[in-house]
Legacy VTK file of the C-alpha trace (Angstrom):
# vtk DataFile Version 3.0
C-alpha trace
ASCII
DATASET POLYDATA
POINTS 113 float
33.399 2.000 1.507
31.788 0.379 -1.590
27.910 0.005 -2.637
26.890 -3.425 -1.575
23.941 -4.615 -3.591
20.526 -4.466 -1.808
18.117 -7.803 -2.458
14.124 -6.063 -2.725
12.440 -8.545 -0.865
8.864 -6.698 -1.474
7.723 -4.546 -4.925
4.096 -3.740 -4.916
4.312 -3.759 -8.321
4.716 -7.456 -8.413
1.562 -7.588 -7.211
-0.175 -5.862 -10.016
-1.631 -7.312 -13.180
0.219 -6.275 -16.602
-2.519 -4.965 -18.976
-2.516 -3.529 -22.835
-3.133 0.203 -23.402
-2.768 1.418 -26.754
-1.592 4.996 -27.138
-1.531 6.297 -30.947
-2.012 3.282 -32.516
0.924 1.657 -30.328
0.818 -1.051 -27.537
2.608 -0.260 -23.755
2.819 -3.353 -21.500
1.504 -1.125 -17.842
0.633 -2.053 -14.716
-2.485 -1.711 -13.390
-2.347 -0.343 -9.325
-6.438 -1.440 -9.356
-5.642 -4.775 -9.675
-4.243 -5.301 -6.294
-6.729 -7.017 -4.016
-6.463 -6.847 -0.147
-9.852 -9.379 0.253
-7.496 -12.259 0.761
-5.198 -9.807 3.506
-6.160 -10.745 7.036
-4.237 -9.356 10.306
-2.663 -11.934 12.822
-1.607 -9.570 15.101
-3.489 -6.692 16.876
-3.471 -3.675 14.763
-3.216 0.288 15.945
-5.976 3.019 15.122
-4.790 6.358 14.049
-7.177 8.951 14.277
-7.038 11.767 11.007
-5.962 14.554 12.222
-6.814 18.217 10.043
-3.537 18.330 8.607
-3.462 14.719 7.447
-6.969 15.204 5.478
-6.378 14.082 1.804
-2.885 12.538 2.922
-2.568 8.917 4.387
1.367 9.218 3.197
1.578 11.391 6.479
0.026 9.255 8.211
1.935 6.066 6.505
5.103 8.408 7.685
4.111 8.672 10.988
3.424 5.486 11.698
6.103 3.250 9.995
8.416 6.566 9.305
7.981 6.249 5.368
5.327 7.631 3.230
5.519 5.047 0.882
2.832 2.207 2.393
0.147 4.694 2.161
-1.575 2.612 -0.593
-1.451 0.100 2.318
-2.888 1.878 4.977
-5.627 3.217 2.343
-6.883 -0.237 1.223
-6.778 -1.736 5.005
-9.071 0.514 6.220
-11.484 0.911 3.265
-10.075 4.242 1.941
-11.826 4.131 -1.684
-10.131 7.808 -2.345
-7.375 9.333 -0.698
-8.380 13.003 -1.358
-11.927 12.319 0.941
-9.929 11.017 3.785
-11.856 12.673 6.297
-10.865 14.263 9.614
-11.292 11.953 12.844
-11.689 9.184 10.642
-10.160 5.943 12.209
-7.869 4.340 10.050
-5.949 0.741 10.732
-2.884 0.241 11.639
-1.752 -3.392 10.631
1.887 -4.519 11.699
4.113 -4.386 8.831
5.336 -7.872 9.525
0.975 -9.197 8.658
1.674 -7.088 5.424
5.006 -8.984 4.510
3.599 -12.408 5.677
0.751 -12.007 3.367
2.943 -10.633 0.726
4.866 -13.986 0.554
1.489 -15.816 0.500
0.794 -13.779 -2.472
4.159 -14.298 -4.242
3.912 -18.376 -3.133
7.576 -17.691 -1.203
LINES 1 114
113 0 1 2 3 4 5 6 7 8 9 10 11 12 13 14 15 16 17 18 19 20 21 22 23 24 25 26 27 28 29 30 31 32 33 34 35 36 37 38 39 40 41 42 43 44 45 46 47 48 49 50 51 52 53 54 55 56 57 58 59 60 61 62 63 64 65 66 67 68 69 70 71 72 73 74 75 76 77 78 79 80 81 82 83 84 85 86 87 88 89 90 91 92 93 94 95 96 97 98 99 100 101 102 103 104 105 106 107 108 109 110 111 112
């Protein structure tokens, strides 16, 4: 059995701006993870509440795991509920839930696809 290639239909970091930084007198083309703005995001379908539980203080990736069984939309889950800084994610704190399927719809929007 072969490797079949794999189309990425999503990339947060197509979503970010490209900015300057000069380091020691040379310029790096980065991307900036600030530059993302949920304002425009709005759910269309009813979203789930998870409650913080002690262990998952300072981690929405566990929570991002338990709820769509990967860490990696934690940014996602931070931004949707209003989580300025991931390390004061407090305990019994209710965060939002969206369906993935709002955050790929508005993805496209974003992307004009």
């Amino acid at each position: 059995m072969g490797w079949w290639p794999v189309k990425v239909t999503q990339n947060r970091l197509d979503l970010m701006e490209t900015v300057v930084v000069t380091i020691g007198g040379e310029d790096f083309d980065i991307k900036d993870p600030i530059s993302v703005q949920f304002r425009d995001f709005e759910l269309k379908r009813t979203a789930a509440e998870h409650s913080v539980h002690q262990s998952e203080v300072t981690r929405p990736d566990i929570v991002s795991f338990l709820e769509y069984g990967t860490s990696g939309y934690w940014w996602f889950l931070a931004a949707v509920s209003g989580v300025v800084d991931p390390y004061e994610l407090p305990e019994q704190d209710l965060m939002k839930i969206p369906r993935l399927l709002d955050y790929f719809d508005w993805f496209r929007e974003q992307k004009g696809t």
